[in-house]
Phi, psi and omega in degrees: 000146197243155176274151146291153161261095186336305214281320190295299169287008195270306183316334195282329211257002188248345195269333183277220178265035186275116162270152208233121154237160165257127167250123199249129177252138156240150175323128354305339204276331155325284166293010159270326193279000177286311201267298192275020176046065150265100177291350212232127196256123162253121181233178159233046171191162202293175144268151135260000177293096175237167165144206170287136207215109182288145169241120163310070173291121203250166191294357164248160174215173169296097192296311216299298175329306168298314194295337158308338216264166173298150172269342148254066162279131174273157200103325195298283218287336187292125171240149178039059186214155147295123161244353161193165194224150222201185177226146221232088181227067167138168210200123158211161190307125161320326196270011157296287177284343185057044164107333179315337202268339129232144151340304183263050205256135186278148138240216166270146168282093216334310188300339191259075168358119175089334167349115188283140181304144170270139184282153184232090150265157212246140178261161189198131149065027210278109133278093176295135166280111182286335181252033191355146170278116139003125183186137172268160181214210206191180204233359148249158176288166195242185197251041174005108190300186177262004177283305182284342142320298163321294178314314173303321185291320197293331197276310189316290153358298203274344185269336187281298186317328207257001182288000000 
């Protein structure tokens, strides 16, 4: 019996009806959830949206984090592309876990009065794109067009073949 290829199927579920959003990340962190198992997206505000999730490098980035970040996370220099593509499967309050749920987990800063809980969203099943896609994102999640699916499904499509 053969294993499915995560990658094969991941493409069918972006060309067929599977709903699909994009989360424009910035660098580094893209490429940490590409490269580095960052399950955990820290926002500031919850999500209820799970499912498949284009992650997104968006053309700006976090400085003080890249300089902080390895100067080889593959990955690190890609702006405004898709860089892996993952499944969104859940969103909880900073103040569940106090931070326990992953290394990369946000919490608030203690120093600020009033400080809003940081939201965790949980990452899953996280494919990186060796060849990332071209992509505009948007500053909430977005709808990926079906042009830009296609184009994703297809890069998947060419790494599960060159494996």
């Amino acid at each position: 019996m053969t294993t499915p290829d995560p990658r094969a199927a991941t493409a069918t579920a972006l060309t067929g009806g599977a709903d699909v959003r994009g989360l424009s990340v910035r660098q580094p962190w893209a490429a940490c959830i590409a490269h580095l198992d960052k399950t955990i997206e820290n926002r500031g505000r919850p999500v209820a949206y799970t499912g498949l999730i284009a992650i997104q490098a968006t053309k700006t980035v976090d400085r003080a984090a890249l300089r902080e970040a390895p100067a080889d996370l593959p990955g690190r220099d890609v702006r405004g592309a898709v860089v892996a593509v993952a499944r969104l499967t859940g969103c909880h309050s900073s103040t569940t876990c106090h931070g326990s749920c992953s290394p990369w987990a946000q919490l608030p800063d203690e120093n600020v009065p009033g400080a809003r809980p940081v939201w965790h969203w949980q990452l899953a099943d996280v494919l990186p794109l060796h060849r990332p896609v071209v992509a505009t994102g948007a500053l909430c999640l977005w709808r990926p067009t079906r042009e830009l699916r296609h184009r994703i499904a297809a890069a998947l499509t060419a790494e599960s073949e060159d494996a």
